[in-house]
N, C-alpha and C positions, 0 to 999 in steps of 0.2 A: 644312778643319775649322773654321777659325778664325770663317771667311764662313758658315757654317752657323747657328754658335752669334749672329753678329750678326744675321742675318734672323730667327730666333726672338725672340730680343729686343724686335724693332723690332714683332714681332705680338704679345707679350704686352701692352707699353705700349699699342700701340692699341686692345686690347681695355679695358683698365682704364680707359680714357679715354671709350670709348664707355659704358663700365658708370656712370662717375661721370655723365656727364650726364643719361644715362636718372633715374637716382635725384632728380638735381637737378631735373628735370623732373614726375617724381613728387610731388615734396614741394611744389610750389610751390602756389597758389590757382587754381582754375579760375574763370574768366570767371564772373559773376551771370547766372544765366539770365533770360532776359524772362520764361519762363514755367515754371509749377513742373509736378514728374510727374503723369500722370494721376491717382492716388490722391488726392493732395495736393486739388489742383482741385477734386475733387467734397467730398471733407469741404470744402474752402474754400465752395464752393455751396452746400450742406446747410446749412454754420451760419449764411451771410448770409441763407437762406429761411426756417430757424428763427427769426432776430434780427429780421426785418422787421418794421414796423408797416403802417402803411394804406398805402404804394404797395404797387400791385399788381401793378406791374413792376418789381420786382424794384429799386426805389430804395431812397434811404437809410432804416432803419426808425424806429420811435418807441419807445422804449424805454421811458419812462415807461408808455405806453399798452401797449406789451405785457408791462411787469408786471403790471398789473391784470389783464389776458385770462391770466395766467400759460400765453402761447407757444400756449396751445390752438386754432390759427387754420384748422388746414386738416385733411381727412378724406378717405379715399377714394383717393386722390392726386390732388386735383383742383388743383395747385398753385397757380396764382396765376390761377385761374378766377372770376369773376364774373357775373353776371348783368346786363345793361345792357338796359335797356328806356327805350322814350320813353314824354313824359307820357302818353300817348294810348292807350299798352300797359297804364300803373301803373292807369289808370283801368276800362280794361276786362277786366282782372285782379281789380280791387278789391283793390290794396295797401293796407294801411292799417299805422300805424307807432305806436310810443311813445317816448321818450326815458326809458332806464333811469335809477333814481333810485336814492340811498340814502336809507334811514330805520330806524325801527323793524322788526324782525320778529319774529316770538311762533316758540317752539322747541314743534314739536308733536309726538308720539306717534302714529301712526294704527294700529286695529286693528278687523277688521272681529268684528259680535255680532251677539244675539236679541234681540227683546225679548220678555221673562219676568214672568209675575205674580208677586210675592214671596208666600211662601205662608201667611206670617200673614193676605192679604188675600183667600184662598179656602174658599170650603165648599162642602161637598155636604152636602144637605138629605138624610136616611136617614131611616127607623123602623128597630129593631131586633126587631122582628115582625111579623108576617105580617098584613095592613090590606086592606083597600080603597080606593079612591083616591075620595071623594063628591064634593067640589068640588077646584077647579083657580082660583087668585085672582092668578097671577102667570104671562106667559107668558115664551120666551126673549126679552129685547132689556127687558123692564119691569124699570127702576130701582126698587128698594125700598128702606124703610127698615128700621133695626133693632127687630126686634118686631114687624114686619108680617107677618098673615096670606098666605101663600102657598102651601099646599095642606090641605084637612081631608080624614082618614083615617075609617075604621069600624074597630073592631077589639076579637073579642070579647075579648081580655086587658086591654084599655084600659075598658071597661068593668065588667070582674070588678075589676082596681087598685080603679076608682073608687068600685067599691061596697064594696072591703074599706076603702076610708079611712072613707067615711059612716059603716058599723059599727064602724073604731077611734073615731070622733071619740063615736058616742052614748055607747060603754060608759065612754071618757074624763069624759063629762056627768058620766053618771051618778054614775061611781065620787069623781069630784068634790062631788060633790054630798050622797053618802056620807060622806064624810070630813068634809064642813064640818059635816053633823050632829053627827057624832061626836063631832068636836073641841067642840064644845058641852057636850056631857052630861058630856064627863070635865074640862073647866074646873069646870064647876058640880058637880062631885064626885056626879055619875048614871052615868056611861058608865063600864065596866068599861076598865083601861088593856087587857087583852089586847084586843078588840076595836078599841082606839085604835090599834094598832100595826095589826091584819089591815088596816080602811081605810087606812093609809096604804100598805101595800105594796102594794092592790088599786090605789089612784091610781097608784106609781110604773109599775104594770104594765101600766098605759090607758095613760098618756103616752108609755111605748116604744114599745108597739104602735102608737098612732096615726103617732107619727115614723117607724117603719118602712114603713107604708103611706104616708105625705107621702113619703118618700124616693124611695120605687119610682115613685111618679108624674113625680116631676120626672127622673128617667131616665125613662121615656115620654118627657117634651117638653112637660110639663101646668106651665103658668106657675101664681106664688103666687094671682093673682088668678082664674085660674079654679078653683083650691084653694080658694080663700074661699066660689066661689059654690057649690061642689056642698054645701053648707049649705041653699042654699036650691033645693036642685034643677034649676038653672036649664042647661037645653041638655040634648042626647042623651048618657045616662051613656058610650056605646058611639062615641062621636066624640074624635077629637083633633086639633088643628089647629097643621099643623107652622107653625114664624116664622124669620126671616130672620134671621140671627146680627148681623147688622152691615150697614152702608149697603152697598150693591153694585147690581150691574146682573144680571141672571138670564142665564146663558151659556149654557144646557144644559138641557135638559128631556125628561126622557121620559114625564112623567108624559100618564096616557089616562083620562079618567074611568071610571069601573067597573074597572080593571085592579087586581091583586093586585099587591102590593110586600110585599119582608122586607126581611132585613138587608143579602144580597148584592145589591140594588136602589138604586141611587143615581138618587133622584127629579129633586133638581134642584141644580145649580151656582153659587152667587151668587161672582162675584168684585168688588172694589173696582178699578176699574181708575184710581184718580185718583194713583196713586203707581204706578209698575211698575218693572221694572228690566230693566237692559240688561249680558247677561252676555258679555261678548267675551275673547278668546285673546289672550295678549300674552307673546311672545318670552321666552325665558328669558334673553336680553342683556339686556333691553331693562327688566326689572322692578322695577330699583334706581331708572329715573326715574319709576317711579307710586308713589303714599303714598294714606293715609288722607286723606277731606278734600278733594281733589286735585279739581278745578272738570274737569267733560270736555265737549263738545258733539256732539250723537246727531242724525244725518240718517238719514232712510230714505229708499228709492228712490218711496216714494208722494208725498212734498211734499221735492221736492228744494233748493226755495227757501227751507225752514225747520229752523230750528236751535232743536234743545231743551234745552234746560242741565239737568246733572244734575252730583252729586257722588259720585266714590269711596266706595263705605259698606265694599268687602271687597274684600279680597286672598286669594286663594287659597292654600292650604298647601302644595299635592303641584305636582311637574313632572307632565304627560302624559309618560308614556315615549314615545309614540309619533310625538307631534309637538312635545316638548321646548319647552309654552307651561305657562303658568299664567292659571288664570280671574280675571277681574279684575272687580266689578260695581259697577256706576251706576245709582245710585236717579234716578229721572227724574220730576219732574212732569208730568203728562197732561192739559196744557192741552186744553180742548174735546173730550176721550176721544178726539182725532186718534190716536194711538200703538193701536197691535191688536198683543195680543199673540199671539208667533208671529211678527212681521217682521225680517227681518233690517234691519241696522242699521250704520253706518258712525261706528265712537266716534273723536273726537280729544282726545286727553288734554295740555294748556295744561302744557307743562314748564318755562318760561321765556322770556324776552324778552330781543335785545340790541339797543343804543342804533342801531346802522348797516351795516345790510346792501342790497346788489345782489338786487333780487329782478325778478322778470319772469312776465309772467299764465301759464298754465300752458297757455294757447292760442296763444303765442306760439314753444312749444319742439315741434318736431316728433322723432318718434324713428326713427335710422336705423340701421343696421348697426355702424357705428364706435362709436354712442352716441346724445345727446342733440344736436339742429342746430337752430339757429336762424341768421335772415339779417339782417344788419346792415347800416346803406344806407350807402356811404362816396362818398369823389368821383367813386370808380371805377366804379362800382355798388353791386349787393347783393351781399354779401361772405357764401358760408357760413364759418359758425364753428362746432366741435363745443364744449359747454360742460360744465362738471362743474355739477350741483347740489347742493344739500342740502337742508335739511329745505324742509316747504312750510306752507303758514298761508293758509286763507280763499281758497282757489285760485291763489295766489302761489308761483313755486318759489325759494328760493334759490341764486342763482349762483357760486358758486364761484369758478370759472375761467372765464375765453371773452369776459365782457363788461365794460365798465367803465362807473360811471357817466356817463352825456352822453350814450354813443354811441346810434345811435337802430335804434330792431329793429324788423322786422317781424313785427304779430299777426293779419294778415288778407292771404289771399292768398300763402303762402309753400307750399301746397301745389303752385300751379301755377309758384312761383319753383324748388319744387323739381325738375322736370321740367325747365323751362328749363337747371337745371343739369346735368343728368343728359347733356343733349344736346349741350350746350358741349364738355362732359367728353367725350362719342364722338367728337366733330366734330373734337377737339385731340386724338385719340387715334388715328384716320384719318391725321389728318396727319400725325403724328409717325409 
């Protein structure tokens, strides 16, 4: 029994013996690995390819320099892909290059419009009765001026008016004429005052009448000065000849000679076209940076090369429900009556300037899937890079991110660098 209980013994201690080491073993530090887990590894690669500057293998980066690019370096997954061409390729390519600058850049607005005649500067030439049309003195495309003859009408109401003035204006003579006698005879204490009194209320009664008959005429369209002459008879009492409100160019015409016109006949259209305006749609974010005053520049698609200056005269009241803009309009001057209205029109509204910005021609930035790509020549090659812009000015885009000033970009020939890449990219994609 005794020998029992000592062999048990002897196997408990060695068990507790073996247990303490294991533990000591446990707690102790494991050897530093050469190499860390696969997890680890790949963020460890992720962030050195994120961090890099201009090697393109995967050296040490520039950090300075990919602040400025803020990290925006690669697209696609084309990782550390370049474009390498000899001289002999850049030429028969036709690469051509700029080196980014900073400078000034103007903060612009763009919103596309019409352009519009402002309607104080329109008329349509009407009668308001039923005429004939005898001559025709302006056609469409003849500039005229204010007061100028442009079409004479027949019309017997226009000659009944004229003859009822000629009858107010004799009985006005006459009764005139009456009166001054009268007033005579009752100064000189001959003329009974009752009769002094009937001529004068016969004169107030010519004078109405003739002004109601002068009245009626000038609705016809009958200037003071042909009012003067129907005194002397002079012209066809049954003629009226319509005039042009104001300077303009004639736009419209349906006038036919012998043809009947009334009031539902609109003869002819004079517009001013030396001021016009240009009504465009502007964002409802976007409307707290347009004001009154506000300097904007209007290109149309027919003279692309030219810029018309005009200024904000209106701001519009209502949103569109339906496209959530507000109309915004620029009075334009119509240098060489180049502007027709009716053209659409490309407004850029001048928001402001800041003293140094990265800008880059806007032939320079190609658009791809990821974004915006332009290629940058480094020692390694052409380097794509995807870039953030911002506003643009005068064909200029703002760079945001992706470039910094120095570095030198390609504006000519980066369509067929883009292909080049495209191929690099399958060729490293095969292999891999």
């Amino acid at each position: 029994m005794r020998r029992s209980w000592i062999v048990l013994g002897a196997v408990i201690v060695t068990a507790a013996a073996w247990g303490c080491s294991s533990a000591g073993e446990s707690s102790s530090p494991p050897e530093a690995s050469s190499s860390p887990p696969a997890g680890v590894e790949r963020g460890a690669r992720a962030g050195a390819r994120a961090g890099q500057g201009r090697g393109a293998r995967g050296g040490p980066g520039n950090d300075a320099g990919d602040a400025a690019r803020g990290g925006m370096r690669r697209g696609r997954g084309w990782g550390s892909t370049v474009v390498r061409l000899s001289a002999e390729q850049e030429r028969s390519l036709g690469v051509q290059t700029i080196t980014a600058r900073a400078g000034p850049f103007r903060t612009t607005l763009r919103a596309m419009g019409e352009v519009t005649v402002p309607l104080t500067r329109k008329a349509m030439v009407s009668c308001a009765f039923p005429a004939r049309i005898a001559r025709i003195h302006a056609e469409v495309g003849t500039w005229v001026t204010r007061g100028q003859a442009v079409v004479t009408l027949q019309s017997d109401e226009v000659g009944l008016a004229k003859t009822e003035y000629q009858k107010a204006q004799a009985a006005l003579d006459l009764a005139r004429r009456s009166f001054e006698r009268e007033t005579r005879l009752f100064d000189n204490g001959v003329g009974a005052q009752k009769t002094f009194f009937a001529m004068e209320s016969e004169l107030k009664v010519a004078e109405a009448t003739r002004l109601a008959a002068e009245r009626r005429l000038h609705v016809f369209g009958v200037t003071d000065e042909e009012i003067r002459g129907l005194a002397d008879n002079h012209g066809s009492p049954a003629e009226l000849t319509l005039r042009a409100p104001f300077d303009g160019r004639v736009v419209a015409s349906s006038a036919v000679l012998g043809a009947m016109v009334d009031a539902s006949r609109e003869i002819l259209t004079v517009v001013d076209t030396r001021v016009l305006w240009v009504d465009a749609e502007i964002y409802e974010r976007d409307i707290a940076q347009v004001r009154l005053g506000q300097k904007a520049a209007v290109r149309v698609p027919a003279y692309p090369d030219e810029v018309f200056e005009g200024t904000v005269n209106y701001i519009g009241d209502v949103v569109r429900p339906e496209t959530r803009t507000i109309s915004v309009r620029t009075e334009v001057p119509n240098r060489n009556q180049r502007l027709k209205p009716g053209m659409f029109a490309n407004v850029v509204f001048q928001i402001g300037e800041r003293p140094s910005v990265v800008a880059l021609p806007a032939q320079a930035i190609l658009d791809d899937t990821d974004g915006h790509l332009v290629f940058v020549r480094t020692a390694a090659g052409f380097e794509p890079r995807l870039v953030e812009l911002g506003s643009q000015d005068n064909g200029n885009r703002e760079v945001v991110r992706g470039v910094a000033a120095g570095e030198v970009v390609v504006t000519g020939g980066h369509y067929q660098l883009k292909s080049k890449l495209y191929e690099e990219a399958l060729k490293g994609g095969h292999t891999h």
